[in-house]
C-alpha positions in Angstrom: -45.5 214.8 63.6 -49.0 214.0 63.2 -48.5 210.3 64.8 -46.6 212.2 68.0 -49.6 214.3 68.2 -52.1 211.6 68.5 -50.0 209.4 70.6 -49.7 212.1 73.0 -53.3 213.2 73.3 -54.0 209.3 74.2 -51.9 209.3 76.8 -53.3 212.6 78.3 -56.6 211.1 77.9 -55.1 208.4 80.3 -54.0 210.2 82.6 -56.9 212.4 83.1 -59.0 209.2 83.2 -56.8 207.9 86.4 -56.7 210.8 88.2 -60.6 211.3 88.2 -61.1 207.8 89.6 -58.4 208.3 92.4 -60.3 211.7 93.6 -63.9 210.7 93.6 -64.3 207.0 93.1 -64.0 203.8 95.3 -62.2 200.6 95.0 -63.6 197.9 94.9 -63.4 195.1 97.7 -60.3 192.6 97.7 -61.9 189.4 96.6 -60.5 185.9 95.8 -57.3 184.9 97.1 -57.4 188.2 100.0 -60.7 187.4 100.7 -63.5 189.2 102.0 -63.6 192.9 103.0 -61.2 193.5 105.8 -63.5 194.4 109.2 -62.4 197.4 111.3 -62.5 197.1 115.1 -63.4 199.7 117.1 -63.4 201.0 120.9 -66.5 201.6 122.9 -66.1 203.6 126.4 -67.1 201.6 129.3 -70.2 201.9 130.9 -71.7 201.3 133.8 -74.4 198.3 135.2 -74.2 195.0 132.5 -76.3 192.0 132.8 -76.6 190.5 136.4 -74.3 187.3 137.3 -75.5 184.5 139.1 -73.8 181.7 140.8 -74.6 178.7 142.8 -74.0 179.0 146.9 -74.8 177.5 150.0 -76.7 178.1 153.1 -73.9 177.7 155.8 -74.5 177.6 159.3 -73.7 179.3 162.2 -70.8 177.0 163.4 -69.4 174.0 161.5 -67.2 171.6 163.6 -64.9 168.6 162.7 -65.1 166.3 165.9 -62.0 164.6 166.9 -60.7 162.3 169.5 -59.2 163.8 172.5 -56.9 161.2 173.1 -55.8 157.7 171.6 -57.9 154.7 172.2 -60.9 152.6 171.4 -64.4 154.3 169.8 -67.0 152.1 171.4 -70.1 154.6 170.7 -71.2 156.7 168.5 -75.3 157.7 169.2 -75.8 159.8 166.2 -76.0 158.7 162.5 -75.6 160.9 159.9 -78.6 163.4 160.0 -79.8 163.2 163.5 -80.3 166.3 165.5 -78.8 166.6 168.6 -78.7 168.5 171.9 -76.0 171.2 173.5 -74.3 168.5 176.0 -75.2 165.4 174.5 -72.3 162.5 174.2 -71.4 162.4 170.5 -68.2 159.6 171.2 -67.9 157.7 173.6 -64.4 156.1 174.5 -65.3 153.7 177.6 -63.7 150.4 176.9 -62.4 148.4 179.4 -58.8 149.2 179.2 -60.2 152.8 179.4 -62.2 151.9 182.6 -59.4 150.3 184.3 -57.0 153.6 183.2 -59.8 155.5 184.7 -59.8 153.4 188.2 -55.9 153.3 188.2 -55.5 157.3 187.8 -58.4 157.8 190.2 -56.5 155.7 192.9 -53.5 158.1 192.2 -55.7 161.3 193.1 -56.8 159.7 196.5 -53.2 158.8 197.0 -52.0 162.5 196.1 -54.6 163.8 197.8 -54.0 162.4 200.7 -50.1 163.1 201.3 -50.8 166.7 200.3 -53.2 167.2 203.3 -50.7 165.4 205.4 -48.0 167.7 203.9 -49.9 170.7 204.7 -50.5 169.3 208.3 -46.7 168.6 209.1 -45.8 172.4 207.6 -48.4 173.7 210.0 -47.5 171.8 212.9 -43.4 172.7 212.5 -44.5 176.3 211.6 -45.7 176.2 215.4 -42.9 174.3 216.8 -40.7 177.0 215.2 -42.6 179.6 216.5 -42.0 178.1 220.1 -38.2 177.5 219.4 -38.7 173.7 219.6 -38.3 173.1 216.0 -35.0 174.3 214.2 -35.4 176.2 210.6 -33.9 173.4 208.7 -37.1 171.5 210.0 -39.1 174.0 209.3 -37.9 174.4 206.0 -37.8 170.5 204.8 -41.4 170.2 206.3 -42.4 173.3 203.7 -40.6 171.5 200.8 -42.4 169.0 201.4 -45.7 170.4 201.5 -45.0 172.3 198.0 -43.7 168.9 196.4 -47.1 167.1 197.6 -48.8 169.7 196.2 -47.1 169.6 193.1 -47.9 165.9 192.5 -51.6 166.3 193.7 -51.6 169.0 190.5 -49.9 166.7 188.3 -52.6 163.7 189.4 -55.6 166.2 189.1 -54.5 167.0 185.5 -53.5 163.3 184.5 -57.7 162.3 185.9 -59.1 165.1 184.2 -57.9 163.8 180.9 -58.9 160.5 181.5 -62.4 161.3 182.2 -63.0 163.9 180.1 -61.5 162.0 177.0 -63.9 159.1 177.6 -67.0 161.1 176.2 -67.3 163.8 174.1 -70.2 166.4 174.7 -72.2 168.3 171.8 -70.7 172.0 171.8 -74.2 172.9 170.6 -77.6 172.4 169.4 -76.8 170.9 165.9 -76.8 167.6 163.4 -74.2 165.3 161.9 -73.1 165.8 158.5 -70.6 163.2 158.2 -69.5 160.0 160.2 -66.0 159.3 159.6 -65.4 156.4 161.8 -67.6 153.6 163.0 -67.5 152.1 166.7 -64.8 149.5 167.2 -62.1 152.0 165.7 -59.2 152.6 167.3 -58.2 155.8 167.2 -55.3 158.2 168.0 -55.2 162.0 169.3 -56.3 164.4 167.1 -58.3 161.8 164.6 -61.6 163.0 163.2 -64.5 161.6 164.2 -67.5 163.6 163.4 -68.8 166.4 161.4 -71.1 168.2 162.9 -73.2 172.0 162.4 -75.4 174.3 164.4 -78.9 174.4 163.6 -78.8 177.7 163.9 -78.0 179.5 160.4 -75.0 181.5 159.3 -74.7 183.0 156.0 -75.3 182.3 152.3 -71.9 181.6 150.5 -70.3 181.9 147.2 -67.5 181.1 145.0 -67.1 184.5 143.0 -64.8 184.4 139.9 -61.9 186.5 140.6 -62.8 188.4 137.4 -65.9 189.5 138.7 -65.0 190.4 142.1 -65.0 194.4 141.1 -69.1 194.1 141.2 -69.2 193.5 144.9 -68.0 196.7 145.2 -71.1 198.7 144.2 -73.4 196.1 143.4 -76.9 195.3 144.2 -77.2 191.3 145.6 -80.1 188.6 146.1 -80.3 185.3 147.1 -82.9 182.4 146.6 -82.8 179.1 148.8 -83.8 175.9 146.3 -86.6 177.1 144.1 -87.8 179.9 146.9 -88.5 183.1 145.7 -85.4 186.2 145.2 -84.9 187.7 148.4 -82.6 191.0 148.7 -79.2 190.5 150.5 -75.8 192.3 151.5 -72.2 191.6 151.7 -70.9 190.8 154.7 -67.7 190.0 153.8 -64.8 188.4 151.4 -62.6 186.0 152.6 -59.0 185.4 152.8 -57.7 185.4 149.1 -58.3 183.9 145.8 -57.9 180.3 145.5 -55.5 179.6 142.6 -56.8 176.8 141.8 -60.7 177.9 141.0 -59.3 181.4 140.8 -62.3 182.5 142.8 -62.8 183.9 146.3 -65.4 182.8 148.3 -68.0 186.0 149.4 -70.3 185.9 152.4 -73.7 186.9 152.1 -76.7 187.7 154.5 -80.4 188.6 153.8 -81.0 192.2 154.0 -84.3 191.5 156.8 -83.5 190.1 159.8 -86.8 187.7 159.5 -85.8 185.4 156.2 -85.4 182.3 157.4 -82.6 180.4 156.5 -82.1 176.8 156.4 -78.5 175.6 157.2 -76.9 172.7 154.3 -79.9 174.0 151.5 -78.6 174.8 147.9 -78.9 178.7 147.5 -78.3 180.5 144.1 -76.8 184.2 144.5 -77.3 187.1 142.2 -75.1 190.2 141.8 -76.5 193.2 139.4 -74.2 196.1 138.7 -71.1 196.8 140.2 -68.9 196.7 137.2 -68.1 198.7 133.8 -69.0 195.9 130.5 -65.9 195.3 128.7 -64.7 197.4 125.6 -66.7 195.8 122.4 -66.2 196.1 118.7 -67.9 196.6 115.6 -67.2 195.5 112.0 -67.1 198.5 109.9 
């Protein structure tokens, strides 16, 4: 009996030692092979602003034009190099080989030809429309002297068009004030319709532009925006606008930008650097705990 009693009091002593630990104490870390103390993540509410983003742009210009040839044939000029400046007007190709010359002679021949039986056509309509008038023409002359008159006139169209071509496609005038970026052919080519020759831009400037991350495109909403051209100081600037959509590829969209005054000048082809503060919520964070 005495043995039961003392075996039983050890294991209440035990007991009460376990339960004390489980209400007021705290296990120790996992260490060895669990490693170290196991972090807790937790979730921040978003908030507004975060740190500002910039991103490399461009200073486009107002207008940016890929030259091409108007019809097929020979290149025999080309005034500008890469770089020059040119004038609203000024030849930028010129197409006037000899072949071109003599197609120019021949279809010029043609209009004088065309324009000669249509005012002879016109004449004879007139003429019979009298003679009608006086009953000394019958309506069947009258009519085949009208038919012919709209046929003559039809061909003289046909010419005109056939000269304009020619001589239009034997130069090719400067849409505006502007410079060559990019020579794609040299004289002596021969080309065919469509074919680009030159690319060209406006002097005059257009806008600062931006590939924007397609994750980041939610700051444009509300944000606030500067621009700097090369090493110049940050100037303020708004959205204009966003174009088209994103490019898979890059997975951005390009943005437009323009300076907020009127008088910052720009400088069309310069490396810009665009900076958008604000706009969106900072992604959810978490702390070790």
């Amino acid at each position: 009996m005495r043995h039961r009693g003392s075996a039983a009091g050890a294991i209440a002593m035990v007991l009460a030692a376990l339960n004390v630990a489980g209400c007021g104490g705290h296990p120790a870390p996992k260490s060895g092979a669990e490693g170290a103390p196991i972090a807790v993540a937790t979730l921040r509410p978003l908030t507004a602003g975060g740190a500002a983003l910039t991103l490399p742009a461009r200073i486009a210009a107002g207008e940016e034009v890929v030259v091409t040839a108007l019809r097929a044939g020979r290149l025999t000029s080309l005034p500008h190099r890469e770089g020059d400046r040119f004038r609203a007007g000024a030849p930028l190709a010129a197409f006037d080989a000899p072949e071109a010359r003599d197609a120019l002679r021949a279809a010029r021949a043609n209009l004088e030809a065309a324009t000669l039986r249509g005012e002879q056509a016109r004449r004879q309509d007139a003429r019979m429309e009298s003679l009608f008038v006086l009953r000394v023409a019958s309506q069947r002359e009258r009519e085949l002297a009208e038919s012919d008159r709209r046929d003559a006139e039809a061909s003289l169209a046909s010419t005109q068009a056939a000269y304009a071509e020619l001589s239009s496609g034997l130069t090719i005038p400067a849409p505006f004030d502007g410079v060559v970026v990019r020579r794609m052919l040299d004289p002596g080519a021969n080309v065919t319709a469509g074919q680009p020759i030159l690319a060209i831009r406006s002097i005059a400037p257009g806008e600062i532009v931006a590939a924007v991350p397609e994750s980041e495109l939610p700051r444009l909403a509300h944000g606030r925006f500067a621009f700097r051209s090369d090493d110049g100081p940050w100037r303020d600037a708004v959205l204009a606008r966003v174009d088209g959509m994103t490019d898979y590829a890059t997975r951005t969209r390009t943005a437009r930008f323009r300076p907020a005054s009127h008088d910052t000048p720009l400088v069309p082809g310069a490396f810009a650097h665009v900076r958008i503060a604000g706009g969106t919520p900072a992604l959810a964070g978490g702390d070790t705990a």
